[in-house]
N, C-alpha and C positions, 0 to 999 in steps of 0.2 A: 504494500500500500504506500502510498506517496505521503510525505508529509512535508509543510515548509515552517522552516523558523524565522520567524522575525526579530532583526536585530535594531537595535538603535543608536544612531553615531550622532555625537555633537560635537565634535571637530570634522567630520568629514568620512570617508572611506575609510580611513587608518584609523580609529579608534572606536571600534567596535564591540559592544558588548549586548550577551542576550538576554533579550527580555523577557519575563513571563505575563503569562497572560492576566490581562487586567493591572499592568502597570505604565500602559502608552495611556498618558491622558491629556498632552495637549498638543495640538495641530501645529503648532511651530516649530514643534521640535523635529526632528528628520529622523524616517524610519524607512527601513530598505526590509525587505526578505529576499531569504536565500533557498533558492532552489538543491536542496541537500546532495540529490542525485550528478546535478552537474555545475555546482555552487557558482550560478549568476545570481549578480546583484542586481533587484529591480526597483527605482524610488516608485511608491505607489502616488498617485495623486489623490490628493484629500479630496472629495466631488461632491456634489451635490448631487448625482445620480451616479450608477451602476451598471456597468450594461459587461457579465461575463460571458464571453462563447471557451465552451470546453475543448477540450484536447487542441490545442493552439496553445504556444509558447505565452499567448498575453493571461494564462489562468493561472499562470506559477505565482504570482503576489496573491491570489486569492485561495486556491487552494492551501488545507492547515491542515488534515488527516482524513484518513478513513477513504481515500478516494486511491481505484488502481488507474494506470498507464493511459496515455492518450492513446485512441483508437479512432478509424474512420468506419462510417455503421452508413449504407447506405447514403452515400455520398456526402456526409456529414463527420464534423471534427465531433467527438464524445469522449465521457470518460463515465465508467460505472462509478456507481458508489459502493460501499458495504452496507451493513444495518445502520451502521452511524459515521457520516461523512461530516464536516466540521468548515466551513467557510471564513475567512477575516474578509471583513469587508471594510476598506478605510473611506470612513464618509464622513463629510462635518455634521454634527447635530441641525437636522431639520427645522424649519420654522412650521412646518405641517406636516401630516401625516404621508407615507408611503407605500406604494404599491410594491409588490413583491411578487414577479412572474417568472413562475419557473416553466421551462419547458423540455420534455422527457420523449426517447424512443423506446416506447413499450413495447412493440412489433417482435421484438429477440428475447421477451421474457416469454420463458418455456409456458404455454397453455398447462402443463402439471406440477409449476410453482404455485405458490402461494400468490394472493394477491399482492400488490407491493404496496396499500396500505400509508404512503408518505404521510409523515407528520415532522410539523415545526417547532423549532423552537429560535429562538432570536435573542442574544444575550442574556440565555438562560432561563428563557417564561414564550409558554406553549402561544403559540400563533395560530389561528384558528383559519382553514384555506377549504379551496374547496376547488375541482375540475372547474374548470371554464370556457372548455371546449377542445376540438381539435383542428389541425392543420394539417392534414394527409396524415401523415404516422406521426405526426408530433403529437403529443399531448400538453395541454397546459392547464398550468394549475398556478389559481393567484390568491395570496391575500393582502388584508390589510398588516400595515406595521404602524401601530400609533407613535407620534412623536417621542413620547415620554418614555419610548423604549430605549433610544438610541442613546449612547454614549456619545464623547466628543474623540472621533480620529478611528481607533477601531473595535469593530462589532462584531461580534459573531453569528454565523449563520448556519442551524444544524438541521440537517434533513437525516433522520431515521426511517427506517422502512423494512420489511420482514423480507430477510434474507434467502436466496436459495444460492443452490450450488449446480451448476447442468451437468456433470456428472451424476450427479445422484437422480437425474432425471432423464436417466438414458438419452440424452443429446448430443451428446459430447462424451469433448474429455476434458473440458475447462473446470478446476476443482476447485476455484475462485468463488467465494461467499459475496456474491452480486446484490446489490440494491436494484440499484434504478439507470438507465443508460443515460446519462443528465447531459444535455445539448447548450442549454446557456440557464440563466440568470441573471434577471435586470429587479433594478428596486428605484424604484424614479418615483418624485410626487404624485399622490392623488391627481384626480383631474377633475374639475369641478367642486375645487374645495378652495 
């Protein structure tokens, strides 16, 4: 499974040290993550929205655990999740509320897995989502994120979901404990608020 660390320099590139989580708390300060597998440095931009596409080079500052290898699925950039996949999202604290649209290729989950069941949490407190339709084989799923959620700089974003493995369901021979085949996630303001 992939993981990234986040570090934080105040002098620059050379003087690095790492951070644990829930100790980044102000946006001036400069925070880079490291791609552990082939340790590049990427400064994230603080934003006012979000827009990740998976398995592309640009998901290494957002990826934080639980998520396996970039893969193409149908002529699409993906990456699966596990049961519990972990997202850093660096964003300035909102002046309103936020959408939160994930979108998923369901299509390669084995018809004799389990449902895949996704559920939210966002800095630690359940996020209530729901289907919102689809797009040929995408599926998407949006909720709300009230303001009062958000931290200042960065946030966490956890998508859990009941796990299978396609070996165990005569498909294969992939022995990987699979979520969800996750295509992007954006979190941009409400619309009409």
């Amino acid at each position: 499974a992939h993981r990234t660390t986040w570090l934080r320099s105040d002098l620059g590139v050379t003087s690095l040290a790492i951070l644990r989580e829930g100790q980044a708390r102000e946006h001036r300060e400069r925070y880079y993550s490291v791609d552990l597998g082939s340790v590049i440095l990427h400064r994230p931009v603080i934003a006012k929205s979000v827009a990740i596409q998976f398995g592309t080079v640009d998901d290494a500052p957002f990826v934080f655990e639980g998520f396996h290898e970039r893969e193409v699925a149908n002529g699409e950039s993906v990456r699966w999740t596990s049961a519990k996949s972990s997202l850093l999202v660096p964003m300035a604290k909102p002046r309103k509320d936020m959408q939160c649209e994930i979108r998923f290729l369901d299509k390669y989950r084995s018809r004799l897995a389990p449902q895949h069941e996704m559920a939210l949490l966002f800095n630690g407190k359940a996020v209530s989502s729901a289907v919102n339709g689809q797009e040929g084989d995408m599926v998407i799923l949006k909720a709300l994120l009230p303001r009062k959620m958000f931290k200042n700089v960065l946030n966490k974003l956890e998508l859990t979901s009941i796990p299978w493995i396609p070996s165990e369901t005569a498909e294969g021979r992939d022995s990987r404990e699979l979520g969800v085949m996750l295509h992007s996630v954006q979190i941009r303001p409400c619309t009409g608020k």
